[in-house]
KEVO-929581 format. One record per atom (N, C-alpha, C): residue in three letters; residue number from 1; atom name; x, y negated, z negated. Coordinates in steps of 0.1 Angstrom, whole numbers. Layout:
% residues N
ALA|NUM|CA|X|Y|Z;
...
% end
This chain:
% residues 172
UNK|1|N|8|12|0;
UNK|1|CA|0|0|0;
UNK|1|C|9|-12|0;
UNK|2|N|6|-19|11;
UNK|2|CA|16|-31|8;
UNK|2|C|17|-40|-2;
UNK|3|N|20|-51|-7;
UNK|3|CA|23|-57|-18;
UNK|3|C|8|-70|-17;
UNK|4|N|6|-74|-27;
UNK|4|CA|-6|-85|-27;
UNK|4|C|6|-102|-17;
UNK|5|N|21|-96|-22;
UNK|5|CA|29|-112|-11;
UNK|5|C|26|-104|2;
UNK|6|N|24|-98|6;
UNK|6|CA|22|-91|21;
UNK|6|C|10|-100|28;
UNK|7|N|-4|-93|14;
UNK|7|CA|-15|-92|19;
UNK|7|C|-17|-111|20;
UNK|8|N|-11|-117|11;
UNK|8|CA|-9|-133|13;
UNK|8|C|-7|-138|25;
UNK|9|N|6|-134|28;
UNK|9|CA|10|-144|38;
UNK|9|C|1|-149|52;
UNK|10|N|6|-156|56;
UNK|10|CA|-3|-166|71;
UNK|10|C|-6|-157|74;
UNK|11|N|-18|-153|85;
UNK|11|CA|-19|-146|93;
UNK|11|C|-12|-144|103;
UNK|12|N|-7|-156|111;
UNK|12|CA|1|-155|118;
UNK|12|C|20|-144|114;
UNK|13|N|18|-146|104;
UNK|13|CA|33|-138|103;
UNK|13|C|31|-121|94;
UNK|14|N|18|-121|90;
UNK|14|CA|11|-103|84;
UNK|14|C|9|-102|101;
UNK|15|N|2|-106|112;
UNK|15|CA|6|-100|120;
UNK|15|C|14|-94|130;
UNK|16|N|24|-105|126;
UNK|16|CA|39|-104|139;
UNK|16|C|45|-93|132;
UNK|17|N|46|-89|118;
UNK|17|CA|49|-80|112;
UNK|17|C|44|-66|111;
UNK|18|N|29|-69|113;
UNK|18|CA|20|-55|118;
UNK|18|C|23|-50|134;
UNK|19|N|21|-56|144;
UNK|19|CA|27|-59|153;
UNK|19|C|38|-49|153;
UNK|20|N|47|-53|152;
UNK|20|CA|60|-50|148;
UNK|20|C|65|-36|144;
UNK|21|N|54|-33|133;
UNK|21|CA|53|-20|129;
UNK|21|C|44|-10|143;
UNK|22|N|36|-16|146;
UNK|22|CA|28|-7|155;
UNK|22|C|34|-1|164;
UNK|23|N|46|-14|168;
UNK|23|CA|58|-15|183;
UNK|23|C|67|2|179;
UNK|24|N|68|-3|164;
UNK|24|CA|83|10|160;
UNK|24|C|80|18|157;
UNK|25|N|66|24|152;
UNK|25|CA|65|35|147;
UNK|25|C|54|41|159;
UNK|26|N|54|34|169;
UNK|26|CA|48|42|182;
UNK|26|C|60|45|190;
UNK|27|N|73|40|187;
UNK|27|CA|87|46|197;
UNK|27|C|89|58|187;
UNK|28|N|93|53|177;
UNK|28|CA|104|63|166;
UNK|28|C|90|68|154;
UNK|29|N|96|80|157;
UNK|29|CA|88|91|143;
UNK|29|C|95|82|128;
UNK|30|N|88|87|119;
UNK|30|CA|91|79|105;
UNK|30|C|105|84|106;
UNK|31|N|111|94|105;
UNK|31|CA|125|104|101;
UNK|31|C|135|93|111;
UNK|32|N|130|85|122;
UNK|32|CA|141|77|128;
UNK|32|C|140|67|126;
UNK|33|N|127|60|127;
UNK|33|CA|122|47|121;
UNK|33|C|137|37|114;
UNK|34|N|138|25|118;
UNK|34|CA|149|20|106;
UNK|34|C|148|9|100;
UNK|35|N|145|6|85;
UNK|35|CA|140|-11|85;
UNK|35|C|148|-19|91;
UNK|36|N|162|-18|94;
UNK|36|CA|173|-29|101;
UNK|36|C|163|-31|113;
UNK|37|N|158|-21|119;
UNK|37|CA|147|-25|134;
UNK|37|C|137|-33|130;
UNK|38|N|132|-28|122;
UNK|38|CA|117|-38|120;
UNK|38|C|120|-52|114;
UNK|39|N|131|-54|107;
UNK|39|CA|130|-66|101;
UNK|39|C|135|-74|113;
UNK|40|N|146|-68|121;
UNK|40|CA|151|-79|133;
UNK|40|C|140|-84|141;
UNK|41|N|133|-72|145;
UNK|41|CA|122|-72|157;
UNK|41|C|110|-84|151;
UNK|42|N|108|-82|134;
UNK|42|CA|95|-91|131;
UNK|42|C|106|-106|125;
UNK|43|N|117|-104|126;
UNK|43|CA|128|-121|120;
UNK|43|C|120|-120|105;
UNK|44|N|122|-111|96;
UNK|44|CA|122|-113|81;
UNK|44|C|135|-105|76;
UNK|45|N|138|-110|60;
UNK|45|CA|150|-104|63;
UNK|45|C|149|-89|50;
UNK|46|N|158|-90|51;
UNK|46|CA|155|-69|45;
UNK|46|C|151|-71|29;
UNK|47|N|153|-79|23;
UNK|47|CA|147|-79|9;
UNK|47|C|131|-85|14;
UNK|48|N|128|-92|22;
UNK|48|CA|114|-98|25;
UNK|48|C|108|-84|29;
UNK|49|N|112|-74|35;
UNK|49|CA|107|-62|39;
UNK|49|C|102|-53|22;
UNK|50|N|109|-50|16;
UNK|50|CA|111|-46|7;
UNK|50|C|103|-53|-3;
UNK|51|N|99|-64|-4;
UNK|51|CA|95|-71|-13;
UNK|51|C|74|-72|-9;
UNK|52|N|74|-69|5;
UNK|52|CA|57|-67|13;
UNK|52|C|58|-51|9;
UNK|53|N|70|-42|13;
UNK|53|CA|69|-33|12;
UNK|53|C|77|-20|-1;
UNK|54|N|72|-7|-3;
UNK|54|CA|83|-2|-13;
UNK|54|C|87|6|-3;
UNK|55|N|90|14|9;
UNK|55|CA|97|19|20;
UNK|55|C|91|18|29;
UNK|56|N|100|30|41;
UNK|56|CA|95|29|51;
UNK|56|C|83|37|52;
UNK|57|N|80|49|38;
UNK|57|CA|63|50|43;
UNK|57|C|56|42|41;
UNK|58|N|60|38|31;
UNK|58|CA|44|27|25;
UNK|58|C|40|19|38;
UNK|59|N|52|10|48;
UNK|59|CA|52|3|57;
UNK|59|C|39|12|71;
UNK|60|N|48|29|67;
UNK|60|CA|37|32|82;
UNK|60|C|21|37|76;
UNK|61|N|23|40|61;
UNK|61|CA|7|45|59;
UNK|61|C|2|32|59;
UNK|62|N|5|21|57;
UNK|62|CA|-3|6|64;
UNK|62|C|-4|6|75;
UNK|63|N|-1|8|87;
UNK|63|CA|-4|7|102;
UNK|63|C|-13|20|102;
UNK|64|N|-10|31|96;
UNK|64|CA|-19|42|97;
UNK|64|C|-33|40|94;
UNK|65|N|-34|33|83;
UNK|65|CA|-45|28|75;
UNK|65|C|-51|18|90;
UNK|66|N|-43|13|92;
UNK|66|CA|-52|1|100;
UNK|66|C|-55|4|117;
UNK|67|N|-43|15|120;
UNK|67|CA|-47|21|133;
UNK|67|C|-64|32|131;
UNK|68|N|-64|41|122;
UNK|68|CA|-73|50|119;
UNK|68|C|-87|38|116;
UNK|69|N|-86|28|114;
UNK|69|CA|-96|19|107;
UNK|69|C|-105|12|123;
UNK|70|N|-94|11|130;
UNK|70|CA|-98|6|143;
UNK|70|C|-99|17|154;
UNK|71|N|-98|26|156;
UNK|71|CA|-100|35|158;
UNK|71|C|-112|39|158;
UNK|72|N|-115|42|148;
UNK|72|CA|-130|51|138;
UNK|72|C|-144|41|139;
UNK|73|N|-137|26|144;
UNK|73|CA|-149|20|140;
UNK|73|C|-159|21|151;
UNK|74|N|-156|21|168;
UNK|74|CA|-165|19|176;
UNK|74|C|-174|31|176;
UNK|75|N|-167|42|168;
UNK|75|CA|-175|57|171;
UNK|75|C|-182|63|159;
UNK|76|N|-200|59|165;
UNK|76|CA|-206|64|156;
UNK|76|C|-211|79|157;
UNK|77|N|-208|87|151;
UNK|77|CA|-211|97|152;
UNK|77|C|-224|100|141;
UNK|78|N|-240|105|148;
UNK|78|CA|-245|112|141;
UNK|78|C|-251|123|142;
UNK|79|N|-245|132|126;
UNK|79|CA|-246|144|129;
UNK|79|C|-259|153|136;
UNK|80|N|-270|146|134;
UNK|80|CA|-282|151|142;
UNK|80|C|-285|155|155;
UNK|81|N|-275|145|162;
UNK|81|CA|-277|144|178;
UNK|81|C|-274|156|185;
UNK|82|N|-278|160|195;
UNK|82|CA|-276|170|204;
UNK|82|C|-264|171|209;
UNK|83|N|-258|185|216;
UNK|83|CA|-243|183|221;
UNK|83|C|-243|180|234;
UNK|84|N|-251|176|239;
UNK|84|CA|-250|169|252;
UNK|84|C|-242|150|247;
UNK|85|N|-250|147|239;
UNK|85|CA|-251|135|233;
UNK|85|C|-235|135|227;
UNK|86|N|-234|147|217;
UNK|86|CA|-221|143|212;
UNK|86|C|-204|146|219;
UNK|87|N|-210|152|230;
UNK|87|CA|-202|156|240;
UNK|87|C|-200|142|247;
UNK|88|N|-212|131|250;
UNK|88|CA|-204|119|259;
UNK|88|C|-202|108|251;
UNK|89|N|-203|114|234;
UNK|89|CA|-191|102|226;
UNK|89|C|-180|105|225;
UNK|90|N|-177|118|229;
UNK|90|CA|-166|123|222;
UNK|90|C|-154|122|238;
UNK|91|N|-158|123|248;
UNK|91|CA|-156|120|261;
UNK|91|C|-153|102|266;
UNK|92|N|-158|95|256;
UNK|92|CA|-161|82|254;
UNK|92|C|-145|77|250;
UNK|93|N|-147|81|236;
UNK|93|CA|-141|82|228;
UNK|93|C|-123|84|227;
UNK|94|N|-123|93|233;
UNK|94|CA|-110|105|240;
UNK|94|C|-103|92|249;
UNK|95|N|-113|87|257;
UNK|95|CA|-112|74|271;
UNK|95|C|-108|64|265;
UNK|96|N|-113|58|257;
UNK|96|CA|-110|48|249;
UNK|96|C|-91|44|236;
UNK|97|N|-91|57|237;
UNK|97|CA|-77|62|226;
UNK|97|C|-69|64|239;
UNK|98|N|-71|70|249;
UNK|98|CA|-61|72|255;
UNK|98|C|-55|65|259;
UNK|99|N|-60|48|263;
UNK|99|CA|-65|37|272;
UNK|99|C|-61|27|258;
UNK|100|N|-56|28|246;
UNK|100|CA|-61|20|238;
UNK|100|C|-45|18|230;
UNK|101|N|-41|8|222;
UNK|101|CA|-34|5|220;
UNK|101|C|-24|9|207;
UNK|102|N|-35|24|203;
UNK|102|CA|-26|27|193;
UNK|102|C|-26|47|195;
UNK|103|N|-25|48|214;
UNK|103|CA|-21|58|218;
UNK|103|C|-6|64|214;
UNK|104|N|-2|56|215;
UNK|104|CA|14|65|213;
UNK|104|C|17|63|199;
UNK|105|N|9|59|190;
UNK|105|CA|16|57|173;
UNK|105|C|4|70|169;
UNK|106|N|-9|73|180;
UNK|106|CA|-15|86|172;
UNK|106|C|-7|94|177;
UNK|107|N|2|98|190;
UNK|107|CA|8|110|193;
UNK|107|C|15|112|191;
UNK|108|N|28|101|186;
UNK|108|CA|35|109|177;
UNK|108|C|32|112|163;
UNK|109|N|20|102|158;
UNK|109|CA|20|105|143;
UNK|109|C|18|127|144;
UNK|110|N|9|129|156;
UNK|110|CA|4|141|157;
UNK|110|C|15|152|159;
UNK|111|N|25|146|168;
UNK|111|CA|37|154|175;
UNK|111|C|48|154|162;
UNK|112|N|48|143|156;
UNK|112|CA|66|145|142;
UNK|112|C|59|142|126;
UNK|113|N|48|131|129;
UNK|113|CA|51|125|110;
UNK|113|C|37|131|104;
UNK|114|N|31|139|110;
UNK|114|CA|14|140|104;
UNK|114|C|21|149|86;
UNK|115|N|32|158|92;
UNK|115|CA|33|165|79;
UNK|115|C|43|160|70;
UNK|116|N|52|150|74;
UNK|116|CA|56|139|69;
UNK|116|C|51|132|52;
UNK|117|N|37|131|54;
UNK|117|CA|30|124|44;
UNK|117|C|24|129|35;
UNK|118|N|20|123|29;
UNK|118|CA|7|132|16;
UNK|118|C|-1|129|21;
UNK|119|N|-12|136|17;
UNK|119|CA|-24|141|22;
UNK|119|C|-28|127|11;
UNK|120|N|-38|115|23;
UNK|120|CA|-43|105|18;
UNK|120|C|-52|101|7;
UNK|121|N|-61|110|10;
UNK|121|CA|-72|118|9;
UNK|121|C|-81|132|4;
UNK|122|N|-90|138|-2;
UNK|122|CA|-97|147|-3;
UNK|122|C|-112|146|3;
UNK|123|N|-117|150|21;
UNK|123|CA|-125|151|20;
UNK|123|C|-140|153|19;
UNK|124|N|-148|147|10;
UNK|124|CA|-162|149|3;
UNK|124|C|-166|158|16;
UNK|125|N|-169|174|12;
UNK|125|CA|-174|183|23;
UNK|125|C|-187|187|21;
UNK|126|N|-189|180|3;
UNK|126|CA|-199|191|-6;
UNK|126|C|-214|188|0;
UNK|127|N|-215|180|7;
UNK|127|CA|-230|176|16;
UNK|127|C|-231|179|28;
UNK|128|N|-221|185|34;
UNK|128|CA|-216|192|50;
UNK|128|C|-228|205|54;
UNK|129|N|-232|209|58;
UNK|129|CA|-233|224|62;
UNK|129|C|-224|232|68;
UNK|130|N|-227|241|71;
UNK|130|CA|-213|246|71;
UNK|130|C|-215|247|88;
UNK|131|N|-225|241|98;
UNK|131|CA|-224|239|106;
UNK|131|C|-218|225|110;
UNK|132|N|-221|214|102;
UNK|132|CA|-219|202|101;
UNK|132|C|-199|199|99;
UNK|133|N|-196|210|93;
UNK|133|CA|-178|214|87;
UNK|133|C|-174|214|98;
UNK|134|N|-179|226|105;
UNK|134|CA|-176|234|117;
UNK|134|C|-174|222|126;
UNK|135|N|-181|215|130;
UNK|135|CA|-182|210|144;
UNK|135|C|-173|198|140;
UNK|136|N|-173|195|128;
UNK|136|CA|-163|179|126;
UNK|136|C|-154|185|128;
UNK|137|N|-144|196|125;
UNK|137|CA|-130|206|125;
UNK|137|C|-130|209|142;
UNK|138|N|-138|211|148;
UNK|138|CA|-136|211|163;
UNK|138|C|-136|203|170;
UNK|139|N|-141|190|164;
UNK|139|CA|-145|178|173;
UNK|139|C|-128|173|173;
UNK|140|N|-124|170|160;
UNK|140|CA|-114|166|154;
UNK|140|C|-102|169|162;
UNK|141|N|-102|186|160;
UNK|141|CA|-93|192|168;
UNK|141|C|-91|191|183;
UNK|142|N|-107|191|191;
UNK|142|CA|-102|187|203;
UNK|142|C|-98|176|206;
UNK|143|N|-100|160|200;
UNK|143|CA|-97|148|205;
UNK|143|C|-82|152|201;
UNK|144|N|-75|158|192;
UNK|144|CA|-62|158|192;
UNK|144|C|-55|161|206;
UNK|145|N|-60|173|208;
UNK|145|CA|-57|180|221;
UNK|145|C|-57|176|231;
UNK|146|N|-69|168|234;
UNK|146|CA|-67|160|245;
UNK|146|C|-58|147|245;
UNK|147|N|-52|144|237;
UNK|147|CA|-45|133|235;
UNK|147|C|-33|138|236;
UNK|148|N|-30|145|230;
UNK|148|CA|-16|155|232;
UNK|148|C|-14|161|243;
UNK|149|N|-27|166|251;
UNK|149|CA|-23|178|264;
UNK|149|C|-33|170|272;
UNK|150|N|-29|156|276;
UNK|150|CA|-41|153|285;
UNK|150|C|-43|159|299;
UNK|151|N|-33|165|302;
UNK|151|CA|-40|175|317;
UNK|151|C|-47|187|317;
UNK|152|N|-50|186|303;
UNK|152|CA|-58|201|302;
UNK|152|C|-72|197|290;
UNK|153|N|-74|183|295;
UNK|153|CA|-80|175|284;
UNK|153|C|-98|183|292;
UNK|154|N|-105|184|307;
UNK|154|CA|-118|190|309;
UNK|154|C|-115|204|301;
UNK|155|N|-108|213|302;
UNK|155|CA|-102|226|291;
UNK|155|C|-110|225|281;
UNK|156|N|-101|215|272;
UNK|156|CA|-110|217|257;
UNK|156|C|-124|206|257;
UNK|157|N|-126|198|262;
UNK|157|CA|-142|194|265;
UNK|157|C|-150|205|262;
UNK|158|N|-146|211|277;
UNK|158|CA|-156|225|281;
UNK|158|C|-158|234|267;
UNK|159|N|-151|238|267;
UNK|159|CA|-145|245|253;
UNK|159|C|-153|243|243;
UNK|160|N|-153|231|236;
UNK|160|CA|-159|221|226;
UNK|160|C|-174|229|226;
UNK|161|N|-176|218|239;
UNK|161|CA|-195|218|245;
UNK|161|C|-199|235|239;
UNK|162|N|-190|247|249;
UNK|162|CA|-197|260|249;
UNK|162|C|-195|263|231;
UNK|163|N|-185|258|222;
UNK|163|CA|-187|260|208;
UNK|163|C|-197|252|198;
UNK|164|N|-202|243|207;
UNK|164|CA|-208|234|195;
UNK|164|C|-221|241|200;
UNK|165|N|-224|247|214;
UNK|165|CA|-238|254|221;
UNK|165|C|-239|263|210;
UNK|166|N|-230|274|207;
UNK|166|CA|-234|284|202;
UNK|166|C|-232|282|186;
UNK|167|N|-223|269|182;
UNK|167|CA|-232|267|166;
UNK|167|C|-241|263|167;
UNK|168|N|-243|255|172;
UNK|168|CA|-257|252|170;
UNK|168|C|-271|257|179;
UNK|169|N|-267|271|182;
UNK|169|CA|-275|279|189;
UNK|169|C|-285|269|202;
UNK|170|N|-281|260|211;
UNK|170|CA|-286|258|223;
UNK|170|C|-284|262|231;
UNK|171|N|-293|257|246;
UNK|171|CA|-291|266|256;
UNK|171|C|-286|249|267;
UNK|172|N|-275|258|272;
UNK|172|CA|-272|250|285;
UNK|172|C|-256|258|293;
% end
């Protein structure tokens, strides 16, 4: 979590420093990452890094926090809908990430730092059904997939569609 002097400063310069971060940690996995880069790249100097931030995770679970936040927001998913329906959000969606500006900081978070971190989070499943589990775990899983293997991105679509048909027992 960054520091409350982080969350202060102008906007103009929490950006060029967010910025900054999105730039480096979409080239370099955390394990290469170097604050010498980020402070040159954003012109603060290494105790001003240190002093917004306590390392270089804390620096990328803030861009994670704020990539996943913008991300998540245009896509509403409700679980009621039909898989036709949730098939051309997810198709939407896939379009939009690929196309979108925090493509290469999800693929590598996916390809080097996902196991990197602690687990953010636990969850709340206990209102899920267990079809409701199911289909978030495959939905989940294919947007990775297509993001990672985008030439074989209609593959897991298809895929998806004929698994979410037969949880949820429709016909098509």
């Amino acid at each position: 979590m960054p520091s409350k002097t982080f969350m202060n400063l102008n906007d103009d310069k929490r950006n060029r420093i967010t910025t900054v971060l999105l730039s480096v940690f979409s080239q370099d996995s955390l394990n290469e990452a170097k604050v010498s880069t980020i402070v040159k790249q954003a012109g603060i100097s290494r105790g001003a890094f240190y002093k917004y931030f306590s390392d270089l995770n804390d620096a990328y679970q803030y861009i994670f926090r704020i990539a996943m936040q913008n991300i998540h927001r245009p896509f509403k998913f409700d679980r009621t809908l039909n898989t036709e329906t949730i098939m051309t959000a997810i198709q939407e969606f896939v379009n939009q990430q690929r196309d979108g500006k925090y493509h290469d900081f999800i693929k590598l978070y996916y390809q080097k730092n996902q196991y990197l971190l602690p687990t953010q989070y636990e969850p709340d499943v206990s209102k899920l059904s267990p079809e409701q589990w199911s289909s978030s775990v495959l939905i989940h899983q294919t947007i990775k997939d297509c993001l990672l293997y985008p030439a074989a991105e209609n593959k897991y679509l298809d895929l998806l569609k004929k698994s979410l048909n037969k949880l949820f027992k429709e016909d098509n």
